[in-house]
C-alpha distance (Angstrom), angle and dihedral (degrees) to the residues before:
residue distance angle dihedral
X1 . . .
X2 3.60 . .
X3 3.93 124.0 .
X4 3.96 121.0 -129.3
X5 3.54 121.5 -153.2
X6 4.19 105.2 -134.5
X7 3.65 124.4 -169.5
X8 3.84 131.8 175.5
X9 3.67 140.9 -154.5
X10 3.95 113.3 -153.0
X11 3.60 123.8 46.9
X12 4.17 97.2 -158.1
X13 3.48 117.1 124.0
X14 3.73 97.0 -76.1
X15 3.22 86.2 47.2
X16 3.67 104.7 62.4
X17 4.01 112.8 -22.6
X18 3.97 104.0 151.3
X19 3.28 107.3 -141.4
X20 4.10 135.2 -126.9
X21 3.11 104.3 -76.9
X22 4.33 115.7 -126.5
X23 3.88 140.0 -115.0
X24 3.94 80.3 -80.2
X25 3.69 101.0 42.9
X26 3.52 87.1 -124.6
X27 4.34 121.6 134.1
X28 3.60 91.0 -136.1
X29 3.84 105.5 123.8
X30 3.80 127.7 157.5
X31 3.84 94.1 -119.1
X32 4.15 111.4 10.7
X33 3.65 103.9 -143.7
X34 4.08 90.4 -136.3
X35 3.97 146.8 56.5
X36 3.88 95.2 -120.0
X37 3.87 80.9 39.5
X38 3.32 101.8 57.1
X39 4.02 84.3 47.7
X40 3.71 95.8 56.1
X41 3.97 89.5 61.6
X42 3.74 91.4 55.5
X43 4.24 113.0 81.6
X44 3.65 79.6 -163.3
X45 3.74 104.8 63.3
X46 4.36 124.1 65.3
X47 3.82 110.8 -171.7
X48 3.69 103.6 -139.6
X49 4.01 104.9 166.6
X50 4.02 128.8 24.5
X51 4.16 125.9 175.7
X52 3.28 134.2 -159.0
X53 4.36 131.7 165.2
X54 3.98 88.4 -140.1
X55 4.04 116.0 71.2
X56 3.72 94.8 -154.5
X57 3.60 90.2 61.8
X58 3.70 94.7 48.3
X59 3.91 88.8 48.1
X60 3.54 83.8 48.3
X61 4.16 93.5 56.4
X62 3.84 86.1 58.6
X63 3.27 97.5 53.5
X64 3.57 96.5 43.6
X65 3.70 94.6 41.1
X66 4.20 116.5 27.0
X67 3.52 94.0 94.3
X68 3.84 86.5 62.0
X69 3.56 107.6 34.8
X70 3.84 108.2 13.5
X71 3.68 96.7 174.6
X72 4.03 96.9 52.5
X73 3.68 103.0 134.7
X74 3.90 117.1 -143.0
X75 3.62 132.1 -138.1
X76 3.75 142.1 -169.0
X77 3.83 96.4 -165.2
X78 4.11 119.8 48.6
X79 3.73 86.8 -154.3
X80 3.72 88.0 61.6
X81 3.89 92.7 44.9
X82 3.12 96.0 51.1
X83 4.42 102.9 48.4
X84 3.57 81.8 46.7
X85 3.65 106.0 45.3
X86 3.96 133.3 68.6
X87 3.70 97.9 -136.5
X88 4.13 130.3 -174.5
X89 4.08 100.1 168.2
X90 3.72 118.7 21.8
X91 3.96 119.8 -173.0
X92 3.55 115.7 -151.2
X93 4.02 109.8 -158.2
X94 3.65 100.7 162.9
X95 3.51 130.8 126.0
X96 4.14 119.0 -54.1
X97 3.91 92.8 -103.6
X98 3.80 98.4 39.1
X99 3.80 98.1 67.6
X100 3.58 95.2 85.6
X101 3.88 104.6 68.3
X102 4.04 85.8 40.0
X103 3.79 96.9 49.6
X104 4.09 89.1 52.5
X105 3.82 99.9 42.5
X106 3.97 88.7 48.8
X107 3.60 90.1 56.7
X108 3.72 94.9 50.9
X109 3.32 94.8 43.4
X110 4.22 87.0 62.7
X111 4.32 91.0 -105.4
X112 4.06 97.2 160.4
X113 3.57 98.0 -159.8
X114 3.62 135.9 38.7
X115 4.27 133.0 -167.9
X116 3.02 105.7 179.4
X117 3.69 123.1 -176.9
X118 3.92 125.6 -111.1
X119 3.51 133.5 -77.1
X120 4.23 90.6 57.8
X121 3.77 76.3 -140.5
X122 3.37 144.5 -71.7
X123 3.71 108.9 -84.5
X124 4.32 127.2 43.5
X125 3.80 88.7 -123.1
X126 3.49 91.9 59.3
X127 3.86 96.5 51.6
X128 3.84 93.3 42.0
X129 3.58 85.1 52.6
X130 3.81 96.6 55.4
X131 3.92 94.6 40.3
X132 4.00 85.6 46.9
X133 4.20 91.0 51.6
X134 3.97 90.8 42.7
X135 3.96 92.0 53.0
X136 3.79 95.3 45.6
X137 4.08 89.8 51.1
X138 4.07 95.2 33.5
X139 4.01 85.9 -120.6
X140 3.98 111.2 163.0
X141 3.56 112.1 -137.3
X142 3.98 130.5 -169.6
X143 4.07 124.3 179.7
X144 3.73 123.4 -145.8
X145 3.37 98.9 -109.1
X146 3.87 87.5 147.0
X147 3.99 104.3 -164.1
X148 3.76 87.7 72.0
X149 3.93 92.2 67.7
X150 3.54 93.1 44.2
X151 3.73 120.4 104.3
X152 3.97 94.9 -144.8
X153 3.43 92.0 51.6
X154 4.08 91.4 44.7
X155 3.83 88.9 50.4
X156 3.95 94.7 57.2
X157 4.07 86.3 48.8
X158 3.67 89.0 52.8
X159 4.05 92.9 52.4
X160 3.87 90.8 46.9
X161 3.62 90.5 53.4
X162 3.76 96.2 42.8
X163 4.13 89.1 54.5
X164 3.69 97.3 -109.6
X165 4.13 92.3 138.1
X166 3.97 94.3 25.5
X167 3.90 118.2 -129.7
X168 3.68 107.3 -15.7
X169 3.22 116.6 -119.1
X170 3.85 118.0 161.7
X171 4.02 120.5 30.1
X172 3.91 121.2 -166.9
X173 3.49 109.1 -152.1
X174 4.05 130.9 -169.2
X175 3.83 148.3 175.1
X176 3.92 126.7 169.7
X177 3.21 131.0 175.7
X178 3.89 137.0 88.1
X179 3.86 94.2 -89.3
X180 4.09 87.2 54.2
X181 3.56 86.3 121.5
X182 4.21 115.0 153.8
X183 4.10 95.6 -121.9
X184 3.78 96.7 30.9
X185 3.99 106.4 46.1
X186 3.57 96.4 -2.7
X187 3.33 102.8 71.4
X188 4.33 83.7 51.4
X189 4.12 85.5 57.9
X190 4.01 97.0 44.6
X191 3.87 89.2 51.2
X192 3.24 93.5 52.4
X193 3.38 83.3 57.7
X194 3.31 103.0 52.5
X195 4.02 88.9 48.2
X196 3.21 87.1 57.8
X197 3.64 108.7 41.0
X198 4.49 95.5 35.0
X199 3.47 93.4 -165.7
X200 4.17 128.1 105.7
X201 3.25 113.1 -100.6
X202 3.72 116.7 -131.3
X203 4.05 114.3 -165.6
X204 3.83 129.4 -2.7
X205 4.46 122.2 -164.4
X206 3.65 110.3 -158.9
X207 3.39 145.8 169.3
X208 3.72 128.6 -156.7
X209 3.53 133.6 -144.8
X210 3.70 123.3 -57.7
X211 4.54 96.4 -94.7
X212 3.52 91.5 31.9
X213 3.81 99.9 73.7
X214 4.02 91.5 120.3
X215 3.53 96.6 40.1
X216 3.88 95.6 120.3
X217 3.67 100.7 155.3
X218 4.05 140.1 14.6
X219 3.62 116.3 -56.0
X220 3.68 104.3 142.2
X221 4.43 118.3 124.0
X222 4.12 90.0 -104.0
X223 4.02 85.8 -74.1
X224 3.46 110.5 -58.1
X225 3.96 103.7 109.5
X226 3.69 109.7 55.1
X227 3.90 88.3 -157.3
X228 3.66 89.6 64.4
X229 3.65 93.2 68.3
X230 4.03 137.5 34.7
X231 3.14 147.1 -127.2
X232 3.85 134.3 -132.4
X233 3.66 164.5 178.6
X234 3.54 129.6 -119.9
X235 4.54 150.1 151.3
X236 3.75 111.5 -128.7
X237 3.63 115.6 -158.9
X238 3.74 119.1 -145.1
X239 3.67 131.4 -157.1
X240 3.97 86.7 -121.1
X241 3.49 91.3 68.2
X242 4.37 82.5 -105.8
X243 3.92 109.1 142.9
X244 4.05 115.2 -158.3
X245 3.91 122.7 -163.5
X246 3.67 102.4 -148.2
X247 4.03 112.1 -148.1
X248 3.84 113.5 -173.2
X249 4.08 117.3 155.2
X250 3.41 131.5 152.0
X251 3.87 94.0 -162.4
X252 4.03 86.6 66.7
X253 4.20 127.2 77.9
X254 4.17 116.1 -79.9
X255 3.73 106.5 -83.9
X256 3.84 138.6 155.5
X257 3.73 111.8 -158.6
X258 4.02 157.1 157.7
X259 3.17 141.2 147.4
X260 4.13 125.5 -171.8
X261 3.51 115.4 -148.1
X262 3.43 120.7 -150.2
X263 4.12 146.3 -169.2
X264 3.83 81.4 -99.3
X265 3.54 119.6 26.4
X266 3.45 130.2 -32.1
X267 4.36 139.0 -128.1
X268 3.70 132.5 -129.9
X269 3.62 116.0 -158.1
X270 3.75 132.7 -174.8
X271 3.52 138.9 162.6
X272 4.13 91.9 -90.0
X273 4.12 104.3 45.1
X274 3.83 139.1 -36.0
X275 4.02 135.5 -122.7
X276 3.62 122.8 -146.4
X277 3.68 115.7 -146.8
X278 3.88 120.9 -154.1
X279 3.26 122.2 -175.6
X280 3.63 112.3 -155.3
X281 3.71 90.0 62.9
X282 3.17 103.8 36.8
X283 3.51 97.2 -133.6
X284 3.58 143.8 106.2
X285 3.59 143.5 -139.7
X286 3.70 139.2 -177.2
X287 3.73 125.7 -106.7
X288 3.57 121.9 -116.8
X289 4.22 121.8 -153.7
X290 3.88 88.3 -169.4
X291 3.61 121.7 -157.9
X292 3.50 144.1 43.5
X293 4.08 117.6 -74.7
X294 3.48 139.1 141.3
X295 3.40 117.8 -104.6
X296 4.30 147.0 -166.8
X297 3.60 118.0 16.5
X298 3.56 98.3 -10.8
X299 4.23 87.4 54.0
X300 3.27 87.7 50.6
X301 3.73 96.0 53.7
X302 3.43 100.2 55.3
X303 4.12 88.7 48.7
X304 3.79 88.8 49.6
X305 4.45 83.4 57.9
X306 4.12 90.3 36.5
X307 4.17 86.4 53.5
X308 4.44 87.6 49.6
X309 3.66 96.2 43.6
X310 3.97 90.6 44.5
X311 3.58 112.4 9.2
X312 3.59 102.2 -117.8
X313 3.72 131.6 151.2
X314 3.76 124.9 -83.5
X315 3.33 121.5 -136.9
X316 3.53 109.2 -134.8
X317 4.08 99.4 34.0
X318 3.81 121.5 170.1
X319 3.92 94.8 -103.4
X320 3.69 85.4 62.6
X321 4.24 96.0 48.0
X322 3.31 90.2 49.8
X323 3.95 96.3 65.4
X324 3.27 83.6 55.0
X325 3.58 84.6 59.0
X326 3.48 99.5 41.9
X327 3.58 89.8 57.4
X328 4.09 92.7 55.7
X329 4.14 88.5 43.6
X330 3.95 83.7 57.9
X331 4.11 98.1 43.4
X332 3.67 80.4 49.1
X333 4.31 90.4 51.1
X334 3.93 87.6 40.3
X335 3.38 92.2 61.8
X336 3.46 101.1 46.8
X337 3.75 97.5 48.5
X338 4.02 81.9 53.4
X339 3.74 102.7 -86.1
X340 3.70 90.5 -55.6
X341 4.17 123.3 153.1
X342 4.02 111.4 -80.5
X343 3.40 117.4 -165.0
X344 3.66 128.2 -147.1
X345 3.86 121.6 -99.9
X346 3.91 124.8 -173.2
């Protein structure tokens, strides 16, 4: 089995939490809740650099982390890390508008294999720019849009596809919580979407939070203070003729959820379980993933190796986050042109 040299850049709590360890002190969890987490599961990956601006969270990596990989070598500067580093996988963890410069310098510094965290980032530039820079170097890229990794979420794909609902046609849509900010979180719920839905989507009318009514492009703090970003409402139009009602407001309890309704029945899906919905009997029963799998970050790990030794697809590339994007861009447009239609422009 071949051995690939990880690194990361951001030490948050994604980054590199350890978690609790269970009954059997063991790491092995069924979706670690962070990057250097999700590494520690996988025989396959050795963490040999990590990088952070703050010392306290580098000091904090060692603590956390020396009994697992004593010889990880710490850095204050990325660019350092990586012209000194040999690196396969590289994590980038940063704030949501620093991925960018990151993304690009990793490829052309011959990084194979990027996870980067979600939003893609917070302007279209930016993500054309990092899918540009991974084509020219052949660098495989996957962003953390969790849900895609997770088998609950996979199992309500698989009855959409199979015709268990019919055509979709409407989709229901909602985050709460006081981090249900558009960039942070948002971009998580309109992905799931999208993974959902697989089709383009063609124009979005929003409206965002009431003090955010000339917020017309990103100025949140990377995603740290929910007050520096907003939530919102908006229809997204797809090219299937589905129609989603987009429900994300931090002034309303935490929840994860959507349900696609269809000619036939429809499916509600959260983060715990999923109902399916059939019409013609009236009745409704949950859905099962079946199975034991990993899942999240650390699922998405291991495909981001499968797709280098074999050239597969990823699930969650960057062409895919940055619809996701494109749909927040164009809430943000609708609302400045007075919650008028946007459509969608490559």
């Amino acid at each position: 089995m071949s051995t690939y040299r990880a690194a990361i850049v951001g030490l948050s709590s994604i980054g590199a939490r350890r978690p609790e360890p269970i009954r059997n002190g063991a790491l092995v969890l069924p979706m670690p809740g962070s990057h250097v987490a999700a590494y520690a599961v996988l025989p396959q990956v050795e963490v040999v650099a990590f990088c952070d601006l703050k010392a306290d969270l580098l000091a904090r990596f060692r603590a956390d982390w020396s009994d697992v990989w004593p010889e990880a070598r710490g850095y204050e500067n990325y660019g350092e890390m990586l012209a000194r580093e040999d690196i396969d996988l590289l994590s980038v963890v940063t704030g949501d508008n620093r991925h960018a410069d990151i993304v690009v310098d990793a490829c052309q510094a011959g990084v194979r294999a990027i996870f980067c965290e979600k939003p893609l980032a917070t302007t279209l530039a930016d993500a054309d720019r990092m899918i540009a820079a991974c084509g020219a170097r052949g660098v495989v890229m996957s962003v953390d849009h969790t849900r895609r990794w997770m088998a609950i979420w996979q199992r309500a794909r698989e009855a959409i596809r199979a015709g268990e609902i019919g055509r979709p046609a409407r989709i229901i849509a909602t985050l709460g919580g006081p981090r249900a900010m558009l960039f942070r979180n948002g971009t998580h719920l309109l992905d799931a979407v999208n993974f959902l839905v697989e089709s383009d989507p063609v124009w979005v009318v929003a409206a965002l939070d009431p003090g955010f009514e000339d917020y017309c492009e990103y100025r949140g703090d990377g995603g740290h203070d929910p007050a520096s970003e907003p939530g919102g409402a908006a229809i997204v139009e797809y090219a299937s003729g589905a129609r989603a009602f987009i429900n994300a407001s931090k002034g309303t309890p935490s929840e994860f959820s959507v349900t696609v309704i269809g000619e036939s029945g429809k499916i509600a899906v959260s983060d715990v379980g999923a109902e399916l919905y059939r019409a013609a009997v009236g009745a409704t029963r949950p859905l099962h993933p079946g199975g034991w799998r990993l899942q999240g970050i650390a699922a998405g790990v291991e495909e981001l190796i499968r797709a280098l030794e074999s050239g597969s697809e990823v699930s969650s590339p960057p062409e895919a986050a940055r619809q996701a994007l494109a749909i927040i861009v164009a809430m943000l447009e609708s609302q400045r042109r007075g919650s008028c239609p946007e459509s969608f422009r490559d």
